[in-house]
C-alpha positions in Angstrom: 42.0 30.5 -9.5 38.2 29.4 -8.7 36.0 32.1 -7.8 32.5 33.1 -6.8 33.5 30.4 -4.0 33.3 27.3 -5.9 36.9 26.0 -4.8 35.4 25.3 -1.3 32.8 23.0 -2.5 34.5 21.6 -5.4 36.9 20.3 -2.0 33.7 18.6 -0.2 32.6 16.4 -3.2 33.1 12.8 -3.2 36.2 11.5 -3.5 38.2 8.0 -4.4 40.2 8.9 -1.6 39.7 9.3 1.7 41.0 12.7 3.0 40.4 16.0 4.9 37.9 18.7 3.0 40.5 21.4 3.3 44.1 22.6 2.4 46.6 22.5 5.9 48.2 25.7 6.0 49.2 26.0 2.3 49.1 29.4 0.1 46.2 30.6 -2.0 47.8 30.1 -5.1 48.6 26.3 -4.1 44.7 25.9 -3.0 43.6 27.3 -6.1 45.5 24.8 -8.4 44.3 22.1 -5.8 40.7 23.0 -6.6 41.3 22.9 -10.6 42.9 19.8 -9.8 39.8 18.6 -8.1 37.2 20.6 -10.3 38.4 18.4 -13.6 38.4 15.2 -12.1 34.9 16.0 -11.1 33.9 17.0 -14.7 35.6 13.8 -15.8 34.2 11.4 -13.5 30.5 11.7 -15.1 27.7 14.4 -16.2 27.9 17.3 -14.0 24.8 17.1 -11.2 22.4 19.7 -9.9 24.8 20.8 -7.5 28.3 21.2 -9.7 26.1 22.3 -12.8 24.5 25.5 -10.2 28.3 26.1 -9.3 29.9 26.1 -12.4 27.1 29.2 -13.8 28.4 31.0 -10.7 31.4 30.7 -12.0 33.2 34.5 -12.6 35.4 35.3 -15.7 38.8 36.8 -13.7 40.5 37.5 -16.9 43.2 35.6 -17.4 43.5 32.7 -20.1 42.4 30.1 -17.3 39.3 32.0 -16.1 38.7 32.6 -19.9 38.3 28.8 -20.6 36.6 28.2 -17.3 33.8 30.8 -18.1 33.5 29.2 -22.0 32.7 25.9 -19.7 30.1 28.2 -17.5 28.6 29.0 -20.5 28.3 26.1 -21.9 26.5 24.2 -19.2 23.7 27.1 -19.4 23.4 26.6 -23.2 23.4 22.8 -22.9 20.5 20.1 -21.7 21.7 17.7 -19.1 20.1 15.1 -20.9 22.3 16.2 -24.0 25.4 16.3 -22.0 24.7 12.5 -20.4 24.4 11.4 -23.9 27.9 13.1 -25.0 29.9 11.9 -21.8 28.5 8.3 -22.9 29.8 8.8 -26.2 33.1 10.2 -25.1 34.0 7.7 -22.3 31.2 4.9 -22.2 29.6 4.2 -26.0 29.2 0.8 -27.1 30.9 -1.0 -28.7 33.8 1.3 -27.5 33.9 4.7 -26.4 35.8 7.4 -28.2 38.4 7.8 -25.5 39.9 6.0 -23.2 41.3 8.3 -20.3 44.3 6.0 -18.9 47.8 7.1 -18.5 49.2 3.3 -19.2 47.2 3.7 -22.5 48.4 7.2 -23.8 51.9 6.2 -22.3 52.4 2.6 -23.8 49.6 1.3 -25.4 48.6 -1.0 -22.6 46.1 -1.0 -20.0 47.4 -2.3 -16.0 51.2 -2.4 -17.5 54.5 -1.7 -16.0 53.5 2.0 -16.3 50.7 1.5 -13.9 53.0 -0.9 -11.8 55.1 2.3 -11.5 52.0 4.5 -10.5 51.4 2.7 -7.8 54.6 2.2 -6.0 55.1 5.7 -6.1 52.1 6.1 -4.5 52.8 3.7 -2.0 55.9 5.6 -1.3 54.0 8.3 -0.5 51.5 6.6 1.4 48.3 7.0 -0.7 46.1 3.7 -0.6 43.4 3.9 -3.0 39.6 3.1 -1.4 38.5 -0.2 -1.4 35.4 1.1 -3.2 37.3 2.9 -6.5 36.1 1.9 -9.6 39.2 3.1 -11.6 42.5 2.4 -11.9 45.0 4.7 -10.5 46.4 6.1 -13.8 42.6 7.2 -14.9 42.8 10.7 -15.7 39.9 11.8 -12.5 42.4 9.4 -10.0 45.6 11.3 -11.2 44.0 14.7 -10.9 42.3 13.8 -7.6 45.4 12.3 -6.4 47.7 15.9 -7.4 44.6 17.7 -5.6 46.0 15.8 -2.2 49.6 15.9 -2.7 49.2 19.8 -2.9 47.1 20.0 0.3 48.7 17.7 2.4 44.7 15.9 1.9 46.6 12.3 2.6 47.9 12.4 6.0 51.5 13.6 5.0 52.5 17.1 4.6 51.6 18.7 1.5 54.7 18.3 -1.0 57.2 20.5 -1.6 57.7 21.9 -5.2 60.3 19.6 -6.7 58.3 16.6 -5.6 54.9 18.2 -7.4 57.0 18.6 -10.4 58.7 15.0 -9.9 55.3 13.3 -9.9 53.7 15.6 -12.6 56.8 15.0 -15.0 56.4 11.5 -14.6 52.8 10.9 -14.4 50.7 13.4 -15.3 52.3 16.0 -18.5 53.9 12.5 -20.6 50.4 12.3 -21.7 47.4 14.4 -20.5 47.8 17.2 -23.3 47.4 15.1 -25.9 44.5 13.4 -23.8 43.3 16.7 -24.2 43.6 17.5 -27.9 42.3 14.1 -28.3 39.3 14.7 -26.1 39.0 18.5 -27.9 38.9 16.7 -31.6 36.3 13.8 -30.7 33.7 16.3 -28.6 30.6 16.6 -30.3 29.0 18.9 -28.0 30.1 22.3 -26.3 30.3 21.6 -23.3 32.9 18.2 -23.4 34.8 20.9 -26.1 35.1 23.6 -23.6 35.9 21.4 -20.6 38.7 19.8 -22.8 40.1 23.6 -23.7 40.1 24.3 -19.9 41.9 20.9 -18.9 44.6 21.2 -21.8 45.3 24.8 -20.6 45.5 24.5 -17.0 48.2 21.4 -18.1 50.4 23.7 -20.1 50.0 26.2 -17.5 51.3 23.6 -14.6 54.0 22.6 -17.0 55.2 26.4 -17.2 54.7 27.2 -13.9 57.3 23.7 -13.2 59.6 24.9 -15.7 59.6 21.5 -17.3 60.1 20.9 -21.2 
């Protein structure tokens, strides 16, 4: 789903939770939507450096509708400043005296921040036996924690094997599609830059993709 070999460094990068750099024995297609996974937390976590910016202009156009919107994001990072794109994460996710968005699942789900939906979050978790690190900045139900957190339950990154496909759709039912495509859309309508824009078009269709590929409503 990644090419020109960006899925294998897009699984190095720095994580919010501890866990092995590669997949344990798991299929190609299953890697690939790991490394989506991990590549949008990654471009939602901050400004893209040096290092993700040289990967992402690497990045080859395979044809489909998710390579499509993956190569619009290419492109936009070699038409756009890095200054410039500082400046529109900050007004997206940081600007005084409140950012545009605000990238929590308790948020989209309920209206309230650290609620009963995050309460839920996290015993599931601990069911599964993912502790967050001590040094996270985020809650759990932030958008780059939920998509990091997917990443590892597909690759078996946690300790445990990776999970089977009615568990992936069982956690993504309940925590991840009740609210990320309109995250999305929302995200898609307040970008005033093309970059955040395309990176928004790319997360919203690799969503409805993962909801059609779990057969889910």
């Amino acid at each position: 789903m990644i090419s020109s070999g960006i899925g294998s460094e897009v699984r190095q990068a720095d994580r919010e939770y501890e866990a092995p750099s590669e997949p344990r024995g798991i299929s190609a297609e299953e890697a690939g939507r790991a490394d989506v996974y991990r590549l949008l937390a990654l471009l939602l976590e901050g400004p893209p450096n040096e290092e993700l910016r040289a990967l992402l202009i690497g990045v080859a156009d395979d044809g489909s509708d998710l390579g499509v919107a993956l190569a619009r994001v290419a492109d936009a990072v070699r038409g756009q400043d890095p200054a410039w794109t500082r400046d529109a994460f900050g007004r997206l996710f940081v600007g005084a005296p409140a950012a545009k968005l605000m990238p929590y699942g308790s948020h989209y789900k309920s209206g309230q921040l650290y609620g009963r939906d995050l309460a839920e979050l996290r015993m599931d978790l601990a069911r599964l036996g993912i502790a967050r690190a001590k040094d996270a900045t985020e809650p759990e139900d932030h958008i780059t924690s939920l998509f990091e957190i997917m990443s590892g339950l597909l690759t078996g990154a946690f300790g445990a094997a990776p999970l089977d496909i009615a568990e992936q759709s069982a956690f993504f039912a309940k925590h991840v599609q009740p609210w990320t495509p309109r995250f999305f859309r929302d995200m898609e309508a307040a970008a005033e830059d093309e970059f955040y824009h395309a990176v928004a078009r790319f997360g919203g269709a690799f969503v409805a993709l993962e909801v059609e590929a779990f057969d889910l409503p």
